[in-house]
N, C-alpha and C positions, 0 to 999 in steps of 0.2 A: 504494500500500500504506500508507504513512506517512498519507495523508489517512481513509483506511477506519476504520485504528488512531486517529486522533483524533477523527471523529463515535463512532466506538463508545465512547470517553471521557467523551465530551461529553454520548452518551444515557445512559451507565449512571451517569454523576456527576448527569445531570437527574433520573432515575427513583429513582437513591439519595435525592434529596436531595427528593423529593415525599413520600417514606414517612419516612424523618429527620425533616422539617420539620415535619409533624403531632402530631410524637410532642414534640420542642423548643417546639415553641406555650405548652406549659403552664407557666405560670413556676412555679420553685423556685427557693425562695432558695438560695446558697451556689455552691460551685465547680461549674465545666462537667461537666455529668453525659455519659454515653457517647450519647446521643440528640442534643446539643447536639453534643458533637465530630463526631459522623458527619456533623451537616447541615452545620457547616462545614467540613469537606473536603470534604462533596461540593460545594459553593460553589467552594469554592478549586480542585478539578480543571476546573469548567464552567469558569472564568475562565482558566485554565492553558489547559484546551486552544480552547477559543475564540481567544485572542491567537495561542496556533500554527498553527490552522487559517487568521486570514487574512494569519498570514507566509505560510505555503504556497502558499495560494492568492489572494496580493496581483497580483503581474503579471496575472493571467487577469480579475482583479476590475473591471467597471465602475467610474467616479467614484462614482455613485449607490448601487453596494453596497457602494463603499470605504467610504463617509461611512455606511452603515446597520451594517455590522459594525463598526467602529469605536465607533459608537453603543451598540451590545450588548456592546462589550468593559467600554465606561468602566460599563453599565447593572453588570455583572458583578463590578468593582472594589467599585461604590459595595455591590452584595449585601452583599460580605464584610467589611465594611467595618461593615455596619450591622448583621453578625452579629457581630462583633466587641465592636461598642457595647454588644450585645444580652447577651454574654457578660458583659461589663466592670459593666449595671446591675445583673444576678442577684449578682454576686460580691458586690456591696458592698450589697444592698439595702437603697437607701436610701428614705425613706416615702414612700407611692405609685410604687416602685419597677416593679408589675408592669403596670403602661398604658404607660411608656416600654417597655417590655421586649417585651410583645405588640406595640405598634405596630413597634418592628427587626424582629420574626421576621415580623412580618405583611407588610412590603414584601419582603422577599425571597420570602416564601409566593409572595405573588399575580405577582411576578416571574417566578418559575417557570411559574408557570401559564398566565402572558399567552403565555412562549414554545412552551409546548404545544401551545398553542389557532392560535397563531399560523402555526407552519410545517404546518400540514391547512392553514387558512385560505390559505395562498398559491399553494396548485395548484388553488381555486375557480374556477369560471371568470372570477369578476370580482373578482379579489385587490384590486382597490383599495377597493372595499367590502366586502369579506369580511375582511381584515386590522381595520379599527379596529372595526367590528363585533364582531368574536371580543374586540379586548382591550376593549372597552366591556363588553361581555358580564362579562365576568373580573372586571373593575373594579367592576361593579354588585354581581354576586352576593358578593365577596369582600367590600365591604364593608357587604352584609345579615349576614354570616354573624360577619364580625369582632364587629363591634357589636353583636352578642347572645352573642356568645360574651365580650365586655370588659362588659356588663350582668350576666352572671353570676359573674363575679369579684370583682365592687365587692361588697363589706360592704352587705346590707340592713339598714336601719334597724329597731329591735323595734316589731314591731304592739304597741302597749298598748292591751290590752282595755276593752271599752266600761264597763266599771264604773270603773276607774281613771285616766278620762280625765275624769272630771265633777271638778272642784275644792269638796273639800269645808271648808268653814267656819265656827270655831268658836260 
């Protein structure tokens, strides 16, 4: 029962924090707006119930899924961790503040998402090539998407029109 009650945690902190995390992507400057707080609780329940899920079920755990949830726990710390940071540059922004700021929400984004893609991917029938495949996959397309998504935030430079670019002299 205890174990049910923390996957259910764990998916509804994940699926919170895919729809949070979209919405927190877009920097503003100043204090944690309610978009930012939602995605970091729902960061902080995924890491909350993760660590409890492999107290639970630690005795039953293989060496090799001890050391892989283990792995997802510290992955899980560092999230809140860099939503944290992510909070810390908005509050004070400082110049060029919003590329630090996208790049925290953006590892914890594609974070999320690796582990989406990841747990379909391991009842594949050849999980050992379906697993880095999926987070290859994630990793490719999240950072086509970041990267035009941080090209449209950058300040474009003013086109100066073709008459006013000839230097005129007296």
């Amino acid at each position: 029962m205890l174990r049910i009650a923390l996957v259910s945690l764990h998916s509804l902190a994940g699926l919170g924090g895919l729809l949070a995390g979209l919405i927190a992507m877009r920097p503003r400057p100043g204090k944690a707006g309610a978009a930012r707080v939602v995605y970091l609780v729902c960061l902080g329940g995924l890491l909350a119930s993760v660590v409890l899920l492999i107290a639970v079920d630690w005795p039953e755990l293989a060496v090799g899924a001890r050391v892989a949830f283990t792995g997802l726990a510290v992955l899980a710390a560092v999230m809140v961790f860099r939503m944290v940071r992510a909070l810390a540059v908005a509050t004070e922004s400082p110049p060029g503040w919003q590329d630090r700021y996208v790049d925290h929400v953006y590892f914890t984004y594609v974070s999320l998402w690796a582990g989406f893609v990841v747990v379909p991917a391991l009842n594949l029938p050849y999980p050992r090539i379906g697993v880095p495949l999926a987070v290859v996959a994630v990793l490719a397309i999240g950072h086509v998407l970041i990267s035009r998504y941080k090209r449209r935030l950058s300040p474009r430079p003013r086109r100066v029109p073709r008459a006013e670019r000839r230097v005129r002299r007296p």
